[in-house]
TORMARBA-702147 format. One line per field, with one value per atom (N, C-alpha, C): x, y, z; atom name; residue in one letter. Coordinates in steps of 0.2 Angstrom, whole numbers, plus 5000, padded with zeros to 4 digits. Layout:
N
X: (X/...)
Y: (Y/...)
Z: (Z/...)
a: (CA/...)
r: (A/...)
//
This chain:
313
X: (5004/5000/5004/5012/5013/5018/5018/5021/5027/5032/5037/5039/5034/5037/5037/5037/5037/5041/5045/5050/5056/5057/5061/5059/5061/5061/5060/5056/5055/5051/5052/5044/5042/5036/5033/5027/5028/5023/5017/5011/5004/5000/4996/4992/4986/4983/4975/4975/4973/4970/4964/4959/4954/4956/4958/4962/4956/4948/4943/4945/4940/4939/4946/4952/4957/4959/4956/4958/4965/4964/4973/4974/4968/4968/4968/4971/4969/4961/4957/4950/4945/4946/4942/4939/4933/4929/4924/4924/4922/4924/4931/4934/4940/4938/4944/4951/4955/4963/4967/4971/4975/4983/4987/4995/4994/4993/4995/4994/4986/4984/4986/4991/4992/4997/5003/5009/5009/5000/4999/5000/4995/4994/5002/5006/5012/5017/5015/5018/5017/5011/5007/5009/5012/5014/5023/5025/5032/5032/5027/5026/5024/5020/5016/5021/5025/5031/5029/5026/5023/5027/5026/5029/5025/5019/5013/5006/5003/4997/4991/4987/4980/4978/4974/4973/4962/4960/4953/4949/4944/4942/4949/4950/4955/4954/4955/4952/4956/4962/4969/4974/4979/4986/4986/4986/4988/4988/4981/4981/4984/4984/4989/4996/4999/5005/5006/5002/5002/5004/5003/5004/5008/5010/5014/5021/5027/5033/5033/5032/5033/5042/5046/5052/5052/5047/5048/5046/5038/5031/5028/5028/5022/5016/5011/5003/5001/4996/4991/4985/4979/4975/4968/4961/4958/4955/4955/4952/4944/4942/4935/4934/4930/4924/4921/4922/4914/4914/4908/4906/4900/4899/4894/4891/4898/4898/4894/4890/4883/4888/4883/4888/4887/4892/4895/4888/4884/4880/4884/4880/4880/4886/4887/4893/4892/4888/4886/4891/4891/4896/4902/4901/4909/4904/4909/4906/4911/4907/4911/4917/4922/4926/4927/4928/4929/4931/4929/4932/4932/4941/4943/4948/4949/4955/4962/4968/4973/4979/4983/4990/4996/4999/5005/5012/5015/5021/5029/5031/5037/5043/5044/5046/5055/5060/5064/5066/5061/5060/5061/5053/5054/5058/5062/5068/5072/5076/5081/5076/5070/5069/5069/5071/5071/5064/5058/5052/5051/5045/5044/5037/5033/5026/5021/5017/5014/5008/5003/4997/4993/4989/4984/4977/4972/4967/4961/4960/4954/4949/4948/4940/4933/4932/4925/4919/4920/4915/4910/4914/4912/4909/4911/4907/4899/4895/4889/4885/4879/4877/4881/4886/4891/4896/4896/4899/4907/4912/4919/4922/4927/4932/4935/4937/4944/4950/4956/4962/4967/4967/4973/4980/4987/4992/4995/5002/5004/5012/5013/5018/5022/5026/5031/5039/5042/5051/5053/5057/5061/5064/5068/5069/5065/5057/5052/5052/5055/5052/5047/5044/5039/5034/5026/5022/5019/5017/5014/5010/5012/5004/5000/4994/4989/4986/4986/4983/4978/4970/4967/4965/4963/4962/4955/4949/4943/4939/4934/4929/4923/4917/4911/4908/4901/4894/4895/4894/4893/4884/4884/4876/4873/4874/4875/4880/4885/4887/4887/4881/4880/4871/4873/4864/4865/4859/4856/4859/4861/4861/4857/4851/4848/4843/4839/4832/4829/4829/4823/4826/4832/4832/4831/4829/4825/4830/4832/4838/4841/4842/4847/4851/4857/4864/4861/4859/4861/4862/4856/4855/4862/4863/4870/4876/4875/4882/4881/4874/4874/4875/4876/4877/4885/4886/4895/4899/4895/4898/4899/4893/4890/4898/4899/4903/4911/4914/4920/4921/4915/4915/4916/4916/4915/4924/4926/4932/4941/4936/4940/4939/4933/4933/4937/4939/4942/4953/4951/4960/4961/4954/4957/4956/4951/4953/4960/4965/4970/4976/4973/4980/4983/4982/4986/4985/4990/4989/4987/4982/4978/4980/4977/4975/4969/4963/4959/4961/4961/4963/4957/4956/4954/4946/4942/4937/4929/4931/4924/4917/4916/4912/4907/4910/4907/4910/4907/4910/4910/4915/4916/4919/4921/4923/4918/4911/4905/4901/4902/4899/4893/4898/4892/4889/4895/4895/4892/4884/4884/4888/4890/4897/4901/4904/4913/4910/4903/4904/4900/4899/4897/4906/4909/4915/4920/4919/4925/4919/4918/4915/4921/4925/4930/4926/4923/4920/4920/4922/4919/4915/4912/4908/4906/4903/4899/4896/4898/4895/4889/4883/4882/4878/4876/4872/4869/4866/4860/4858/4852/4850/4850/4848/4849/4854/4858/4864/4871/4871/4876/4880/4880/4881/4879/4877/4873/4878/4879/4882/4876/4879/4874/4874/4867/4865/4869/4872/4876/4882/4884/4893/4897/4894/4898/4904/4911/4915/4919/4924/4928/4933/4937/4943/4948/4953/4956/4957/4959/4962/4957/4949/4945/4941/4948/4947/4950/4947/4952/4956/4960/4960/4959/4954/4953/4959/4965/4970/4965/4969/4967/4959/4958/4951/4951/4946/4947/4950/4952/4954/4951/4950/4945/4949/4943/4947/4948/4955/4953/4950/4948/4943/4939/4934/4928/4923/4918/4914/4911/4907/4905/4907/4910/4913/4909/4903/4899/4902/4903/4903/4910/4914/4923/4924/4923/4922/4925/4930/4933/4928/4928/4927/4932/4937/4943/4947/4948/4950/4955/4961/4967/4963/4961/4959/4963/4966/4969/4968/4967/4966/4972/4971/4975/4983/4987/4992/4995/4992/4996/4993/4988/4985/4992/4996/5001/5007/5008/5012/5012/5005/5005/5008/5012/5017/5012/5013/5009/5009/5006/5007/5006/5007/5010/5004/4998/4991/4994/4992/4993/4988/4987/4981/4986/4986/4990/4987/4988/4985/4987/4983/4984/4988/4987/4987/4985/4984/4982/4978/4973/4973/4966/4963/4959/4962/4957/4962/4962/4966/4968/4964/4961/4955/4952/4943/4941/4944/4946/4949/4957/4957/4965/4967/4974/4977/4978/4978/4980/4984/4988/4992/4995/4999/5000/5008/5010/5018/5015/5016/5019/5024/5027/5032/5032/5035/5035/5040/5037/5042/5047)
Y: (4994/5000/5006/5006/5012/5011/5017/5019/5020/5023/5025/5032/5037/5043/5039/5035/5034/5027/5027/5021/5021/5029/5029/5034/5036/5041/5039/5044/5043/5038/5033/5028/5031/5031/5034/5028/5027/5019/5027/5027/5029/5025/5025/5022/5025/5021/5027/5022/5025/5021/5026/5020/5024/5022/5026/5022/5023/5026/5022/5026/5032/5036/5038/5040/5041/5049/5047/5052/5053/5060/5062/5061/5058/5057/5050/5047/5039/5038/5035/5032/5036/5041/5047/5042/5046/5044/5037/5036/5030/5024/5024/5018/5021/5020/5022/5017/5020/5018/5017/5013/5015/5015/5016/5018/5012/5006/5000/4999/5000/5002/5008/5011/5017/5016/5009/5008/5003/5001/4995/4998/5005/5009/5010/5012/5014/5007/5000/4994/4994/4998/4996/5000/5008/5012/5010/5007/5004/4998/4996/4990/4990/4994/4997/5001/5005/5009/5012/5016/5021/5027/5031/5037/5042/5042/5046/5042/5042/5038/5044/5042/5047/5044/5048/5046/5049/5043/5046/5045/5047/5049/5051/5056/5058/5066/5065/5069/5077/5075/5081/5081/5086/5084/5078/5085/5079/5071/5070/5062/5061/5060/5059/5059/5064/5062/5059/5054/5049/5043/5041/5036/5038/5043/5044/5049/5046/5050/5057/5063/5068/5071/5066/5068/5062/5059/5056/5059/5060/5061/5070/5072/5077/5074/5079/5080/5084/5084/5088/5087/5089/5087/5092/5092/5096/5100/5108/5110/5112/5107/5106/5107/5109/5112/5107/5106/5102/5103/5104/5107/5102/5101/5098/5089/5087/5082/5075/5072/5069/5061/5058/5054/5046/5041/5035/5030/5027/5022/5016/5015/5011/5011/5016/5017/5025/5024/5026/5031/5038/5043/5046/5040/5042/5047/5052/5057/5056/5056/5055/5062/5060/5066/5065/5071/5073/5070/5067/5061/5068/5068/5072/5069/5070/5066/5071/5068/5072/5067/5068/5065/5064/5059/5057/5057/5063/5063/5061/5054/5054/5061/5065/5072/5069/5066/5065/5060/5054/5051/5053/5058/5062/5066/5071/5072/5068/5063/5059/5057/5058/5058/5062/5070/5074/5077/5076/5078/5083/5086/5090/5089/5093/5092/5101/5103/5108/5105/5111/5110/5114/5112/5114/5118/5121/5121/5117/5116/5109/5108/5102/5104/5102/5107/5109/5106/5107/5105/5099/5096/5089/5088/5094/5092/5094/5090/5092/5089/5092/5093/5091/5094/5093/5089/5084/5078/5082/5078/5080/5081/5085/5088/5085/5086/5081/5089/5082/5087/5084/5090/5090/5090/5087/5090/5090/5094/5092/5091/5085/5081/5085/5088/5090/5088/5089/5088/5093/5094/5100/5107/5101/5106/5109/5110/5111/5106/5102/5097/5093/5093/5087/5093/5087/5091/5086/5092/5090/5084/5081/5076/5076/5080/5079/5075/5075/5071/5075/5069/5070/5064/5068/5062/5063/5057/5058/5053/5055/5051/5054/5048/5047/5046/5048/5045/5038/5036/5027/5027/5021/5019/5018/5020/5016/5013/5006/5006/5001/5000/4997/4997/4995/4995/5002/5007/5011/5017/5024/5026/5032/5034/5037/5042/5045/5051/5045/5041/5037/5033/5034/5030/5038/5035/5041/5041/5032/5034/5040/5043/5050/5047/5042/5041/5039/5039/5038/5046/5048/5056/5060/5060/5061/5058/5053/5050/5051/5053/5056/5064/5066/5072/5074/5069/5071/5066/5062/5060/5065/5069/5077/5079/5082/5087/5084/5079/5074/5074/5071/5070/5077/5083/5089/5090/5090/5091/5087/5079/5076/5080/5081/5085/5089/5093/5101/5098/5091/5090/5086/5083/5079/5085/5091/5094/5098/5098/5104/5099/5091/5086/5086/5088/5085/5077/5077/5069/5070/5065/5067/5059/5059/5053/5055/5050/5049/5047/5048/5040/5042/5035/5035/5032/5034/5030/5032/5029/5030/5026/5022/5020/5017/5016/5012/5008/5002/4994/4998/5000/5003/4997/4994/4986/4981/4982/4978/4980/4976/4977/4981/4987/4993/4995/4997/5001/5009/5011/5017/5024/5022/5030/5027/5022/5021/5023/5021/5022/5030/5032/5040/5043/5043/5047/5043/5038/5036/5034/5040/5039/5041/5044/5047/5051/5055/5063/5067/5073/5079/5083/5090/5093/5100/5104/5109/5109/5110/5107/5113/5112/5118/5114/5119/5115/5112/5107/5104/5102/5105/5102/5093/5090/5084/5079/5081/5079/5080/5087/5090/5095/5090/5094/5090/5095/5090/5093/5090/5094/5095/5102/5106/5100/5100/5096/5099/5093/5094/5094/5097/5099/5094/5087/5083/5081/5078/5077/5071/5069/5064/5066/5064/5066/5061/5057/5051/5053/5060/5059/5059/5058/5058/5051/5045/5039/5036/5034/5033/5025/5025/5019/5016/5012/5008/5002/5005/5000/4995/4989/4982/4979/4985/4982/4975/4970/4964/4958/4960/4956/4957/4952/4952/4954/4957/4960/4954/4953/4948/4949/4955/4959/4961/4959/4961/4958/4964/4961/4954/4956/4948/4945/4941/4936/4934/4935/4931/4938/4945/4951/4953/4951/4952/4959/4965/4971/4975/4979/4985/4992/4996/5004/5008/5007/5010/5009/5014/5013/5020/5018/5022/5022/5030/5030/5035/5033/5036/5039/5046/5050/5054/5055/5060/5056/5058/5054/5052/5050/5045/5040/5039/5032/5028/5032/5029/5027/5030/5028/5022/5022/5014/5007/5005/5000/4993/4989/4985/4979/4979/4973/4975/4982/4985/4986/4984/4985/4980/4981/4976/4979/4973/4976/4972/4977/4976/4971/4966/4959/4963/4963/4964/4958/4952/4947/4944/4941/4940/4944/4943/4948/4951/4956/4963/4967/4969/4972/4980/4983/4990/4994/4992/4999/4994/4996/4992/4992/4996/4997/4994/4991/4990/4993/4996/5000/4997/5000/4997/5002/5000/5005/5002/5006/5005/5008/5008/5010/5015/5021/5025/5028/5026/5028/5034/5039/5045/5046/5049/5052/5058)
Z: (5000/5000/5000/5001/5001/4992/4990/4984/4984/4975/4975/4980/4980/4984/4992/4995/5003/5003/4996/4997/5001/5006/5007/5011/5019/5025/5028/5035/5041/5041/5046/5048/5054/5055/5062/5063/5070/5072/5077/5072/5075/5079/5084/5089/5092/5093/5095/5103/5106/5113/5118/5118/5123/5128/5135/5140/5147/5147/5148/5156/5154/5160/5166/5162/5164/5169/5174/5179/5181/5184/5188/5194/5201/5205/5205/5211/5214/5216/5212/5215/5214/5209/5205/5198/5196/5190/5191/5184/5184/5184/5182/5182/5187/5195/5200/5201/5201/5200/5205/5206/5212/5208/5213/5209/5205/5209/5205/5199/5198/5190/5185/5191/5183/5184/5185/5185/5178/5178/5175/5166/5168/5162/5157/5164/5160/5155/5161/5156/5150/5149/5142/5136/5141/5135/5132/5138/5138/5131/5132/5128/5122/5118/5113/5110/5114/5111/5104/5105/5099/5098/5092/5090/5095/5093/5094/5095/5098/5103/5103/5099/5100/5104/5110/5117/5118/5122/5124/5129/5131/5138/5142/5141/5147/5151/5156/5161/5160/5158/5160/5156/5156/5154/5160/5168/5175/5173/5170/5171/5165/5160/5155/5157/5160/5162/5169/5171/5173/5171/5165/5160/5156/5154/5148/5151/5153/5157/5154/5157/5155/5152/5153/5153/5145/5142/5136/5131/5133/5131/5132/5127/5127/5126/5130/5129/5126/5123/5119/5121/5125/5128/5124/5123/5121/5124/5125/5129/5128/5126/5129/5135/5138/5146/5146/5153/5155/5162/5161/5171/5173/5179/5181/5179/5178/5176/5182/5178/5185/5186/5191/5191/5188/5193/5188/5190/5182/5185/5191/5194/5199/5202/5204/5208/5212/5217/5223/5225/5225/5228/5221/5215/5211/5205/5205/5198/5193/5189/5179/5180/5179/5177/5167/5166/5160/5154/5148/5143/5136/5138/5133/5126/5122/5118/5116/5117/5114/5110/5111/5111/5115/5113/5117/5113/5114/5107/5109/5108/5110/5105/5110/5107/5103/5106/5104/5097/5099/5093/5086/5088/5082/5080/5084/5084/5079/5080/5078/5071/5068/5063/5057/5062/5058/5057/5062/5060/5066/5069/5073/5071/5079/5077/5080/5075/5080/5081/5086/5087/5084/5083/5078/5079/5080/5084/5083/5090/5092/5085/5084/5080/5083/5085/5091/5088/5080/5077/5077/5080/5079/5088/5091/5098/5101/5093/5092/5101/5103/5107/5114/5115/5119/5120/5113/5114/5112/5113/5112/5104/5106/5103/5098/5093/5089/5090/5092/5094/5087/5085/5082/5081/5079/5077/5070/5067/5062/5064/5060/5060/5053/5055/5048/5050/5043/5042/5044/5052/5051/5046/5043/5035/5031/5031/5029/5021/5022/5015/5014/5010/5009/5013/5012/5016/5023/5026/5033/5035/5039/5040/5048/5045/5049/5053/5060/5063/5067/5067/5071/5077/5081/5089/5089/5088/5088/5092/5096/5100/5100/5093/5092/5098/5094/5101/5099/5106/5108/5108/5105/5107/5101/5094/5088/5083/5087/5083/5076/5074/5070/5066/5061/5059/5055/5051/5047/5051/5046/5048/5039/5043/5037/5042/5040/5041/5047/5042/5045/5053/5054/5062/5065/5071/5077/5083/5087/5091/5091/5096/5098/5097/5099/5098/5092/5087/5081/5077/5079/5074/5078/5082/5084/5081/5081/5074/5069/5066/5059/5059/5062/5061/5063/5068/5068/5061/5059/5050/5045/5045/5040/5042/5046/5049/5048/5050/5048/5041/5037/5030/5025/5029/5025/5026/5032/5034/5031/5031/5026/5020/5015/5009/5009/5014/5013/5014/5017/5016/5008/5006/5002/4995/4995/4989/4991/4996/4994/4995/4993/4994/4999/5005/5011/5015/5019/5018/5025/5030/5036/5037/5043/5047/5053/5051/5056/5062/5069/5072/5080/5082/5089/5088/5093/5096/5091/5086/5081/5084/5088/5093/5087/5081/5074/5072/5070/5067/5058/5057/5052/5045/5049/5043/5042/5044/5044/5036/5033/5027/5025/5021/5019/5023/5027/5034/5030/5035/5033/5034/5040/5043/5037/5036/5031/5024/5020/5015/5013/5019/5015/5018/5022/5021/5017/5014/5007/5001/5002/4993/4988/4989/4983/4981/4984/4979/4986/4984/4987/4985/4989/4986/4990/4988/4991/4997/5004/5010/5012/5013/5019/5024/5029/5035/5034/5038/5039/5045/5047/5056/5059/5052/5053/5052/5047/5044/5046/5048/5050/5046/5039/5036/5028/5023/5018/5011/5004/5000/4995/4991/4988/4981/4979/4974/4968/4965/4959/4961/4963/4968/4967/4968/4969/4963/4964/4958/4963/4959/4960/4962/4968/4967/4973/4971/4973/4981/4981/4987/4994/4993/4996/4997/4993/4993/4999/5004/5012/5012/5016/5019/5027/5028/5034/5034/5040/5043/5044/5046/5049/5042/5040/5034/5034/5034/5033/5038/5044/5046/5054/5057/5062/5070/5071/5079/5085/5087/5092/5099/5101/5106/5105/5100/5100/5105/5106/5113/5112/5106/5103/5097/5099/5096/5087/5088/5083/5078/5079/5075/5078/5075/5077/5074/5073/5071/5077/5077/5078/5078/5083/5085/5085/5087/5087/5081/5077/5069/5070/5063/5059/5054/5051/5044/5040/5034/5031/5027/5024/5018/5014/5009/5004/5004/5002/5000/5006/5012/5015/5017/5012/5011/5007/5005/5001/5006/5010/5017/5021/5022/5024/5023/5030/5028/5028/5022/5023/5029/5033/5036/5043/5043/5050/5056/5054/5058/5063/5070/5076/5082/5086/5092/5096/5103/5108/5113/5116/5120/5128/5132/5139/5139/5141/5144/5150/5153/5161/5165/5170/5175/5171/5175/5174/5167/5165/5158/5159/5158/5160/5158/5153/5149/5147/5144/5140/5133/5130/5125/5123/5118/5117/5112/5114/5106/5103/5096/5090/5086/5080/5077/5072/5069/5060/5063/5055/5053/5047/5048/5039/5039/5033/5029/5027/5029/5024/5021/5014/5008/5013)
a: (N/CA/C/N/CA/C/N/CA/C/N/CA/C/N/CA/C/N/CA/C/N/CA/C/N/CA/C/N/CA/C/N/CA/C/N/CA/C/N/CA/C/N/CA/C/N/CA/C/N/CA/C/N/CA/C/N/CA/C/N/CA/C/N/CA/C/N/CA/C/N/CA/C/N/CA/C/N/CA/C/N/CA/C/N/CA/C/N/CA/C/N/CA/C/N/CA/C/N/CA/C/N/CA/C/N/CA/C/N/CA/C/N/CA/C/N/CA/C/N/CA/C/N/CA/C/N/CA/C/N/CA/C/N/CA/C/N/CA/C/N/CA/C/N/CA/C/N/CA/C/N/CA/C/N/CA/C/N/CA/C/N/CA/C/N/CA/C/N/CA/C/N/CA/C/N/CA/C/N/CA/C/N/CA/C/N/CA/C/N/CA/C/N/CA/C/N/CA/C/N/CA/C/N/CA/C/N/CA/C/N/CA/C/N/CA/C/N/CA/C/N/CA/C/N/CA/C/N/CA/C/N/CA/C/N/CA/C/N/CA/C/N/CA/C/N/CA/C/N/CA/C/N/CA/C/N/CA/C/N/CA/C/N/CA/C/N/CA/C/N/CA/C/N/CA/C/N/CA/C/N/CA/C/N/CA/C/N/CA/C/N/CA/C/N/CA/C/N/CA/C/N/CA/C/N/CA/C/N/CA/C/N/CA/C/N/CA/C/N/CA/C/N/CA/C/N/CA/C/N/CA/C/N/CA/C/N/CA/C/N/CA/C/N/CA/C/N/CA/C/N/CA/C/N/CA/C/N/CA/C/N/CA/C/N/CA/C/N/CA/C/N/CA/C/N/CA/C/N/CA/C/N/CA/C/N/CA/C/N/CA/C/N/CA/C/N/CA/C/N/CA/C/N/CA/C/N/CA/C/N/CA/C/N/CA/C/N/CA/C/N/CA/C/N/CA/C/N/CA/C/N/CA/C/N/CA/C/N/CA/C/N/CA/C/N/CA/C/N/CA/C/N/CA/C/N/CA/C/N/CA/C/N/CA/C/N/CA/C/N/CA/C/N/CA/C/N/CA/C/N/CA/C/N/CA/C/N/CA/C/N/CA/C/N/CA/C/N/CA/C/N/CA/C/N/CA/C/N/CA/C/N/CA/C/N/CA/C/N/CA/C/N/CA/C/N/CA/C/N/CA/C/N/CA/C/N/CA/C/N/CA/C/N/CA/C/N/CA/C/N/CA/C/N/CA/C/N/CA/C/N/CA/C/N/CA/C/N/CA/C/N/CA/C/N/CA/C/N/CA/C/N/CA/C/N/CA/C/N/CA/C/N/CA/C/N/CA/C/N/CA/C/N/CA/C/N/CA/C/N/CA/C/N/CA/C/N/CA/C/N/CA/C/N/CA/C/N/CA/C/N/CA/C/N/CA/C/N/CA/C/N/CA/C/N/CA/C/N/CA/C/N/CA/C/N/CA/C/N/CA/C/N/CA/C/N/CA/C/N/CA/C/N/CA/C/N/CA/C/N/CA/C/N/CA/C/N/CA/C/N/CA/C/N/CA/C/N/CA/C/N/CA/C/N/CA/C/N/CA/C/N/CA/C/N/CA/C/N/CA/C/N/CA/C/N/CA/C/N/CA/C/N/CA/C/N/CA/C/N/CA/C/N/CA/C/N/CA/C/N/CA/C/N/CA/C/N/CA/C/N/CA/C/N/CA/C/N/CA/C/N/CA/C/N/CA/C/N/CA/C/N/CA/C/N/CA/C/N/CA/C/N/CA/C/N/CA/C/N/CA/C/N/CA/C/N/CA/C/N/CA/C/N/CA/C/N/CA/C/N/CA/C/N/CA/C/N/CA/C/N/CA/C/N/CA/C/N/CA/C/N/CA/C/N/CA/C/N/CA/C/N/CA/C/N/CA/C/N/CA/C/N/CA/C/N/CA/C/N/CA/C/N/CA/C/N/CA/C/N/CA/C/N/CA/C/N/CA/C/N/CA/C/N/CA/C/N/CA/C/N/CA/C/N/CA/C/N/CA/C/N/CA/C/N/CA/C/N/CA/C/N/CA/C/N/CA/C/N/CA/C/N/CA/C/N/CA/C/N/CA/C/N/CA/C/N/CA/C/N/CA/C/N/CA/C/N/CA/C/N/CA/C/N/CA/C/N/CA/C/N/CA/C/N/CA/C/N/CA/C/N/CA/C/N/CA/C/N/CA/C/N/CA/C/N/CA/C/N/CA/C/N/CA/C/N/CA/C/N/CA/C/N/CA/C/N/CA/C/N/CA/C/N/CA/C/N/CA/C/N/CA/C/N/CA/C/N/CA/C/N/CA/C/N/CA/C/N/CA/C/N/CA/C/N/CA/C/N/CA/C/N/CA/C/N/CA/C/N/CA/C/N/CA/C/N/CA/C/N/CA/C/N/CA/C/N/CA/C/N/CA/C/N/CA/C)
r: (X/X/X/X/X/X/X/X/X/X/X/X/X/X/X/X/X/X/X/X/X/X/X/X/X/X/X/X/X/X/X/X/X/X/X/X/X/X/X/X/X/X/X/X/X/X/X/X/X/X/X/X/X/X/X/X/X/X/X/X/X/X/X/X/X/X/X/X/X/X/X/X/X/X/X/X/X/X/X/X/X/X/X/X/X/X/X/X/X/X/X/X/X/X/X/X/X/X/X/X/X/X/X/X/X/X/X/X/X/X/X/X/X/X/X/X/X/X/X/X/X/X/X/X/X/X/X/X/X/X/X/X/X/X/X/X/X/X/X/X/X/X/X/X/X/X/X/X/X/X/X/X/X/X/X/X/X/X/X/X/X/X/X/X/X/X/X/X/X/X/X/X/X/X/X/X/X/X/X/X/X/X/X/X/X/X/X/X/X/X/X/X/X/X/X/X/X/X/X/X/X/X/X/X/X/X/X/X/X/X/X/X/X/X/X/X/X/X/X/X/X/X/X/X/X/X/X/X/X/X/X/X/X/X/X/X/X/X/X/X/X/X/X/X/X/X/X/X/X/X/X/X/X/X/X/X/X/X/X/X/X/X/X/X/X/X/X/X/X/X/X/X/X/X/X/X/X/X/X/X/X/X/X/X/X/X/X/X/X/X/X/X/X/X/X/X/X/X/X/X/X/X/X/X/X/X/X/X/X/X/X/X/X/X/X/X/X/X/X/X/X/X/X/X/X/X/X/X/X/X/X/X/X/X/X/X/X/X/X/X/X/X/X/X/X/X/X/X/X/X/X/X/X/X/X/X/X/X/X/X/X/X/X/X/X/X/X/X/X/X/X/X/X/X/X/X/X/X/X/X/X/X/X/X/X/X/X/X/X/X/X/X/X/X/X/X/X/X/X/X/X/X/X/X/X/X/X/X/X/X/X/X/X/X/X/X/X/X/X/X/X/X/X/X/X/X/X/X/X/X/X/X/X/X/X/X/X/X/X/X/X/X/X/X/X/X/X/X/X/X/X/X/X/X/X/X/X/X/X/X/X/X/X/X/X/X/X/X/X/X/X/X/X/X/X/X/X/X/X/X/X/X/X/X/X/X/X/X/X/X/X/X/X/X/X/X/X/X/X/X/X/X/X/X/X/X/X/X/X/X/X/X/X/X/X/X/X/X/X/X/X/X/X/X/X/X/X/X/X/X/X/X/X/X/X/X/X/X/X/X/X/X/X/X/X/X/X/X/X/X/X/X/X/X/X/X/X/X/X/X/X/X/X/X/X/X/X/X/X/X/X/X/X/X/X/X/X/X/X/X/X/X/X/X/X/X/X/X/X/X/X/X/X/X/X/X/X/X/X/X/X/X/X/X/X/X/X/X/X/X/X/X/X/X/X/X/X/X/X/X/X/X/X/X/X/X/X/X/X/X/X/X/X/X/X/X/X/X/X/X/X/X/X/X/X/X/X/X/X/X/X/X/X/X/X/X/X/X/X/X/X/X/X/X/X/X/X/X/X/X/X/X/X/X/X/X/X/X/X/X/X/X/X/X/X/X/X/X/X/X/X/X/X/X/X/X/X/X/X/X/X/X/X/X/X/X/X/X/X/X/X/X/X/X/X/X/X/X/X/X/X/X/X/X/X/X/X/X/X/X/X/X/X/X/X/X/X/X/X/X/X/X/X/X/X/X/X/X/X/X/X/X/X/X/X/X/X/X/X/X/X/X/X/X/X/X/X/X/X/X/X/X/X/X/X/X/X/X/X/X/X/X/X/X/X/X/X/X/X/X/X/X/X/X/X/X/X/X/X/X/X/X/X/X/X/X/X/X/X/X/X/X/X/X/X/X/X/X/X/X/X/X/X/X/X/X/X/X/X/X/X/X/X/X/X/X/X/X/X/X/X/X/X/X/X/X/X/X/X/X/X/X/X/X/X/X/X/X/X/X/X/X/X/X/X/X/X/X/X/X/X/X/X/X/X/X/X/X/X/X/X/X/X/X/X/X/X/X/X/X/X/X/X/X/X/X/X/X/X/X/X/X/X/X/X/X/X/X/X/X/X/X/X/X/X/X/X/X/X/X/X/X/X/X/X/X/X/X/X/X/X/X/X/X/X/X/X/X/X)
//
């Protein structure tokens, strides 16, 4: 999957991780912690050894760099607000703290690459009726060569991940999923007509590898088009607008091959997805998709990381 221009440069190992109500106190939220568990957290980052780690439900930089050594790892956390957060089902006395998404940038790494990264600002857009943020960064070459690659950190509404998504389903978590796809799908548009090359990554709360998946196949159509609002869609393109254009052709990492953590076994399908747009779907090393195995014991997050290799030209 990667091409002549990425036959050669920097490799960079991307990861997404929802690490499932990560507080910066011991025995805080809804999934309460003790040192031992966020010692547990850290084996994992040890283990995983990623370039850069899109991160989600996270309460703080605080609790991020709990997990993630501040003397290796920068944070980028999303400055989403959230006040008055109610509390944890069936758990008596604990209050939800705040599920934000950012990143975790092994800073020297990249160094020794020859890359550097800035921050970009949030995309708020997608925090339709309150829900969160996408955080962004761009990954560029020092020497200003070659162009930048865009990352986003992003966490969908939970609660449809499967089945229609059209006018006609009525579920609130779904018209919220449809209308944070409007919104995403126009954003990809706007990377994929000016050729930059992007990366989706994090908790789509969608089995987007499920055959004629309605989220995967409305944002990889390979066409863009004229966006405006819409109350129900989020965002709708202007009739006739639409045209062909490759770089709005995505790729879904791991595509085709089944999650060994999926809740039910009988639908082996992935939530947590790498998707790749504009010319760094040509980046992608082949093979390099992996899901990270707890092992033993309680598992640290409901969620396991997953990650890819790309090759930059």
């Amino acid at each position: 999957l990667f091409g002549v221009g990425a036959a050669r440069g920097a490799e960079l190992m991307l990861a997404t991780w929802n690490i499932e109500h990560l507080a910066a106190a011991d025995g805080a939220g809804c999934r309460p912690r003790t040192e031992r568990d966020y010692e547990r957290l850290r084996d994992v980052v040890a283990r995983l050894d990623a370039d850069i780690v899109a991160v989600q439900e996270i309460q703080n930089a605080e609790a991020l760099a709990r997990v993630f050594d501040p003397d290796v790892y920068d944070t980028v956390v999303s400055a989403r607000r959230e006040d008055g957060r109610d509390t944890c089902r069936g758990m008596d006395g604990q209050r939800r703290t705040a599920q934000r998404t950012g990143f975790a940038i092994n800073r020297d790494r990249l160094r020794r690459q020859g890359l550097h990264y800035r921050v970009l600002k949030g995309f708020r857009e997608l925090g339709i009726d309150g829900r969160r943020w996408g955080t962004r960064i761009l990954v560029e070459r020092a020497d200003g060569a070659g162009p930048g690659l865009e990352l986003m950190s992003v966490h969908l509404k939970s609660g449809c991940a499967w089945n229609r998504l059209d006018r006609d389903v009525r579920r609130h978590q779904c018209r919220t999923l449809i209308r944070q796809r409007g919104v995403l799908e126009e954003w990809i548009d706007g990377r994929a007509e000016a050729d930059a090359p992007f990366v989706v990554l994090g908790d789509f709360n969608r089995q987007l590898d499920q055959r004629n998946d309605h989220f995967w196949v409305d944002i990889d159509d390979g066409e863009v088009c004229a966006w405006r609002s819409d109350a129900e869609l989020g965002r709708r393109c202007r009739p006739g607008s639409e045209r062909r254009d490759a770089d709005a052709d995505l790729v879904l990492a791991g595509s085709g091959r089944a999650f060994p953590y999926a809740r039910n076994p009988k639908y082996p399908y992935a939530i947590d997805h790498i998707v790749l747009g504009g010319p760094a779907t040509d980046w992608l090393v082949r093979g390099s998709w992996q899901v990270l195995d707890y092992g033993g014991g309680r598992k640290p997050s409901d969620h396991h990381p997953i990650a890819v290799t790309l090759r930059l030209p």
